[in-house]
ZAMARGU-4260 file (C-alpha; in steps of 0.2 Angstrom, whole numbers, plus 5000, padded with zeros to 4 digits):
<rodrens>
0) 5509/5252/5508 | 5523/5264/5509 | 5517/5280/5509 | 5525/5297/5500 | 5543/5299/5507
5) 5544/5281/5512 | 5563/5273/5512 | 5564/5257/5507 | 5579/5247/5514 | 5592/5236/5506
10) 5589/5218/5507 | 5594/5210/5521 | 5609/5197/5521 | 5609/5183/5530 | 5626/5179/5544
15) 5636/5165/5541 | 5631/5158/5556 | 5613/5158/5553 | 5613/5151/5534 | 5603/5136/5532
20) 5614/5118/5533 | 5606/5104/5523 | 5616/5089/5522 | 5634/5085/5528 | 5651/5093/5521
25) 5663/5079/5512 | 5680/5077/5514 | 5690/5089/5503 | 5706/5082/5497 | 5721/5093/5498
30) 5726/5090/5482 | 5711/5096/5476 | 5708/5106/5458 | 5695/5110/5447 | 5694/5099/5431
35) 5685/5107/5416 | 5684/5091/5402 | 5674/5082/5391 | 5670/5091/5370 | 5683/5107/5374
40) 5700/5109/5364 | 5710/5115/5380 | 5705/5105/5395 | 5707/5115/5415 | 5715/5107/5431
45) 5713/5122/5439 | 5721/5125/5460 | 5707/5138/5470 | 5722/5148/5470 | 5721/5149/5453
50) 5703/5152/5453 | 5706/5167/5463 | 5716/5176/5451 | 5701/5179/5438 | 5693/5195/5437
55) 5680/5191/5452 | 5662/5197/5454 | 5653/5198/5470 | 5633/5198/5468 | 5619/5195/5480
60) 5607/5179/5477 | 5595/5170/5489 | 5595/5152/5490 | 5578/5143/5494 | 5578/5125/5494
65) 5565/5119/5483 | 5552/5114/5500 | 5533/5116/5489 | 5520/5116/5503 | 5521/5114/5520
70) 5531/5124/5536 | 5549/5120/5531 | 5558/5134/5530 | 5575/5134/5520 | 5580/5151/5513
75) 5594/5165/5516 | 5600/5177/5507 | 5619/5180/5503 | 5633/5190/5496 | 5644/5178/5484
80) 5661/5184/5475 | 5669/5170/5462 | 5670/5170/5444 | 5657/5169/5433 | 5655/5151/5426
85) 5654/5156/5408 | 5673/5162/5408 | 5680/5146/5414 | 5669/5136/5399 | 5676/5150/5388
90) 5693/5147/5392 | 5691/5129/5390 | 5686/5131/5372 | 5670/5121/5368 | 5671/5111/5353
95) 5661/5115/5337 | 5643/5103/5343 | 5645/5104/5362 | 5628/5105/5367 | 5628/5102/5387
100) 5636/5106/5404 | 5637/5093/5419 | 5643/5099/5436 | 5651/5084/5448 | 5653/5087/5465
105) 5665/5080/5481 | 5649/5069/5487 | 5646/5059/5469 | 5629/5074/5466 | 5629/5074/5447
110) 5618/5090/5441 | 5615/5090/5422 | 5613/5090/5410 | 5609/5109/5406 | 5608/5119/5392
115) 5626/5125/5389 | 5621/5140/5378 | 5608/5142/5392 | 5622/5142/5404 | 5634/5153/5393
120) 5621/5166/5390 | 5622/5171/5410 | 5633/5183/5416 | 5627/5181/5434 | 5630/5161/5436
125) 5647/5159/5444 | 5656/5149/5453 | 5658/5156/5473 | 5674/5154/5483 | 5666/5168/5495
130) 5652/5170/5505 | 5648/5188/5512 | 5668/5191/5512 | 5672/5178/5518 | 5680/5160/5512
135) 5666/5149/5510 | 5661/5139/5524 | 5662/5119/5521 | 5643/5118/5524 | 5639/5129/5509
140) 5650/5122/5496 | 5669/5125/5500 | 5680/5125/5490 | 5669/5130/5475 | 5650/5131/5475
145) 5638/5134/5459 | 5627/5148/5461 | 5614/5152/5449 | 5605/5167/5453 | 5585/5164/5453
150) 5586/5145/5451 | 5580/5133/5464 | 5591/5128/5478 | 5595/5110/5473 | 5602/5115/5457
155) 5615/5128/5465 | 5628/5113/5466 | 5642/5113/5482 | 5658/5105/5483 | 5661/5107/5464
160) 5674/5095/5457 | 5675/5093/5439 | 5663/5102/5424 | 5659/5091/5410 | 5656/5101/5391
165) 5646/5086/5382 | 5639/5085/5363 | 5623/5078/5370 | 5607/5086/5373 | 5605/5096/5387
170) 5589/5091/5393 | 5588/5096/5411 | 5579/5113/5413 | 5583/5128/5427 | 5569/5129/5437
175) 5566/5145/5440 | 5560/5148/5458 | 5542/5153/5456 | 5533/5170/5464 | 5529/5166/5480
180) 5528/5172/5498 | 5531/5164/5514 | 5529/5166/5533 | 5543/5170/5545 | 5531/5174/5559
185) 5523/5167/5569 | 5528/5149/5567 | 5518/5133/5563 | 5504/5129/5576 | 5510/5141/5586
190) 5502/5149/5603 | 5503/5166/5603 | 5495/5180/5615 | 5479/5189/5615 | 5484/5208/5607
195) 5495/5215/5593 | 5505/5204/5582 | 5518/5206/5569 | 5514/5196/5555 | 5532/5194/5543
200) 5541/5184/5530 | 5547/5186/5514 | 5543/5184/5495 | 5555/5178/5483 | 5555/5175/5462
205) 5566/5169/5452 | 5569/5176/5432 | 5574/5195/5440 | 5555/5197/5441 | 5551/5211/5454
210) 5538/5211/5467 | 5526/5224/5471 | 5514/5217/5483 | 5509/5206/5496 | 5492/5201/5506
215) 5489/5193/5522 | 5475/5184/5527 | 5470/5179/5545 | 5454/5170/5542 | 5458/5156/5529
220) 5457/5168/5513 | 5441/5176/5517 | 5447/5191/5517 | 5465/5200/5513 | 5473/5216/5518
225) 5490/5223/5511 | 5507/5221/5521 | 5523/5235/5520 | 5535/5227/5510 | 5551/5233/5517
230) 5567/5230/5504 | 5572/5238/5488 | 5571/5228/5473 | 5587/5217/5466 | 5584/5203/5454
235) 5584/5185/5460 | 5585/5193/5477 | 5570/5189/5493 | 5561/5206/5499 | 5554/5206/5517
240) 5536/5212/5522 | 5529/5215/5539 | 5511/5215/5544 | 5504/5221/5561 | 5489/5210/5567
245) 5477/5214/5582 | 5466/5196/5585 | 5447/5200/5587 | 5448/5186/5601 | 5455/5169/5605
250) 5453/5153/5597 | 5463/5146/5582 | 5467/5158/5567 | 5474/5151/5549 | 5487/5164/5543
255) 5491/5165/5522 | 5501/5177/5512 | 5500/5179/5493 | 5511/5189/5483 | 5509/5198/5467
260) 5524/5206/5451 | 5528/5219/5444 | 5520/5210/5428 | 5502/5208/5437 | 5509/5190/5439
265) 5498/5183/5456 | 5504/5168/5465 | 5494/5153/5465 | 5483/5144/5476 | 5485/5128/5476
270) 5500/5123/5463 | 5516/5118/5469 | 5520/5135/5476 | 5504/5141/5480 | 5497/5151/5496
275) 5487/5139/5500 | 5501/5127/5504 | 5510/5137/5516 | 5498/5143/5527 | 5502/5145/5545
280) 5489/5137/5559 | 5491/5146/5576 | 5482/5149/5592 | 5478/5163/5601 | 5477/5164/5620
285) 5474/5174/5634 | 5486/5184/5642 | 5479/5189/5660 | 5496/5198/5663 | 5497/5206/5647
290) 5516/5200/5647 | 5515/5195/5627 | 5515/5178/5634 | 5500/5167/5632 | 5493/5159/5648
295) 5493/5143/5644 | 5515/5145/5643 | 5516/5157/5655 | 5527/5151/5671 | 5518/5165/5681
300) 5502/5169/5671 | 5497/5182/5683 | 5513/5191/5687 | 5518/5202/5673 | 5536/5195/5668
305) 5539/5193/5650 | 5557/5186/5652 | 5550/5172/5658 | 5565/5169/5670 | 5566/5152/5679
310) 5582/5151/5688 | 5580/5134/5697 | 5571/5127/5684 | 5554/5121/5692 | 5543/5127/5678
315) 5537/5141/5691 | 5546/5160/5685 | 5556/5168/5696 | 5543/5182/5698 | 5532/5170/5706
320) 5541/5160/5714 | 5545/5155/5734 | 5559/5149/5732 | 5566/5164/5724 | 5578/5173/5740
325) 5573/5190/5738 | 5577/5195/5755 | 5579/5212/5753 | 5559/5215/5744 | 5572/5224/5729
330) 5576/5217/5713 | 5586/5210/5706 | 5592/5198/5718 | 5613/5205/5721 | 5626/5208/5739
335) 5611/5217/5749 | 5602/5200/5748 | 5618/5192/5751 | 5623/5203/5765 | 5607/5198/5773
340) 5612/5178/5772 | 5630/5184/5778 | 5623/5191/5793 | 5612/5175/5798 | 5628/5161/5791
345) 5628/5147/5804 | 5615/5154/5814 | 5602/5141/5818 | 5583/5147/5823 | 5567/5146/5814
350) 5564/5157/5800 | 5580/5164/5797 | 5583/5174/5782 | 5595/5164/5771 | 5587/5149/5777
355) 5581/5144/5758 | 5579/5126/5762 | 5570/5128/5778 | 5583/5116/5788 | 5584/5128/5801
360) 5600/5134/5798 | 5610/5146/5787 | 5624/5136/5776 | 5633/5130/5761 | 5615/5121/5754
365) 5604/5141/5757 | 5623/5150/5750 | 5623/5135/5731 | 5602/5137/5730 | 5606/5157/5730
370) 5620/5157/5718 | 5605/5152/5706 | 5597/5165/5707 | 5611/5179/5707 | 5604/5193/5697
375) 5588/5188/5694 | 5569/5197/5697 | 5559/5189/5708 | 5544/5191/5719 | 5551/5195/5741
380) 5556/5179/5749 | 5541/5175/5763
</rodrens>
């Protein structure tokens, strides 16, 4: 753990680019507002212009799909400015009895019905125009998307359309997104290489609960040891942890990681969002080269070359490979190697250098196979 004088780091936030997609976008009609109806006194038809022009917040929320068990993976962690939810109902002035909230979106996905004093009672749900500063991408929600802090994924509806104020119960609970850690690193069944390892991922709970631990295991719950959590705490919000790992040998490994609160709250084993259920099988290999590459995926398992170039694509790396024209013995391969092929162009005798398809002579075929390789490390052309 962190030890005296140890700075934690803010929580990460994920790129646009690299925020999980699930599902497809629908159409957005230009004409397009926001209706606010049902039990309210004064119904909305409100433009996204319009919308901007509330007081808006911006607060930081990771969004985890609701995956229990197994390796899927959909989480990220964002920056999203809008309006908080509860002054658009206020505004619409809920009738004496309303008692429930319904959330229509673009794509016909109905999400209620909730609590609407639970609803009210949040300062931190809002409805997001913004993601990290910028307008909200089509893929997360544009125009308008439903963020609720803590709450799982599915209920954090997209493409809002129209908010329904109802007298009937509301019936639907927020599920909360349980304590609970997960693996980044290394992948599901994957092959990894004899020697040091770093072990990551990141644990999440929703209900602003703080986390204050996490364990790994890397022989099937046996025994634990404690990862270095690497975040600050903000409510509702994922922390990263590392974990360095030096394999006793080869053979195949089940990784876990448990978390625990700042309430002395331990995750589960075997619930819905247990450890157990996420644990991580891999294999560890040899690595004769000590490349960080396992032999068994290693296009030159004896020649140390972790970039594991393979210019023309043979499934042998340039490092150990013939057909690489290193005709100068100096990497990388650049203009003294193709001042050598100048030198020999349309000469014809065996064992030119340049000649990298062995016809016997020195042309346009040797000067496209070496273009291939421009730039590249390999081991000297015989």
């Amino acid at each position: 753990m962190p030890g005296i004088g140890y700075c934690l780091d803010p929580p990460p936030i994920t790129p646009i680019d690299e925020f999980f997609v699930f599902g497809n976008a629908p159409n957005v009609p230009g004409d397009w507002n926001l209706i606010v109806d049902g039990a309210v006194a004064h119904p909305l038809k409100l433009s996204l212009e319009e919308i901007r022009q509330y007081t808006p917040i911006t607060l930081m929320s990771t969004l985890e799909c609701w995956m229990q068990y197994g390796p899927d993976l959909l989480v990220s962690n964002g920056n999203w400015t809008g309006v908080p939810l509860n002054v658009i109902i206020e505004e619409a002035e809920p009738n004496i009895g309303a008692a429930s909230v319904n959330f229509y979106a673009l794509d016909d996905y109905m999400m209620g019905a909730f609590s609407l004093s639970d609803m009210m009672a949040r300062d931190d749900f809002i409805l997001a125009y913004n993601l990290n500063g910028q307008t909200l991408p089509p893929a997360q929600g544009y125009p308008l998307k439903l963020v609720l802090p803590g709450v799982a994924g599915f209920e954090n509806g997209r493409w809002l359309a129209r908010i329904e104020i109802s007298k009937s119960p509301g019936d639907l609970p927020l599920f909360q997104n349980p304590i609970h850690a997960r693996i980044f690193k290394p992948v599901y069944q994957q092959i990894v290489a004899l020697g040091q390892q770093v072990i990551s991922g990141f644990v999440y709970a929703g209900e602003g609960i703080d986390i204050t631990k996490v364990e790994v295991s890397t022989d099937d719950g046996a025994t634990w040891q404690t990862a270095q959590l690497l975040n600050y705490y903000v409510p509702n919000v994922w922390k990263l942890w590392t974990f360095i790992w030096n394999p006793p040998g080869v053979g195949h490994y089940n990784i876990l990681a448990r978390t625990e609160d700042s309430q002395g709250n331990l995750q589960n084993e075997n619930d819905e969002f247990g450890w157990r259920g996420f644990n991580i099988p891999v294999t560890v290999d040899f690595d004769d080269d000590n490349d960080g590459v396992p032999d068994s995926l290693d296009n030159c398992p004896g020649v140390y070359n972790p970039s594991q170039a393979d210019s023309d694509g043979d499934g042998k790396g340039n490092a150990c490979d013939a057909n690489c024209p290193n005709l100068d013995g100096q990497n990388p391969v650049n203009f003294l190697d193709f001042s050598i092929l100048a030198a020999n162009w349309h000469l014809t005798q065996p064992n030119l250098s340049g000649d990298l398809d062995n016809n016997g002579t020195v042309d346009i075929h040797d000067l496209n196979i070496f273009a291939v390789y421009w730039l590249s490390n390999c081991s000297e052309y015989p």
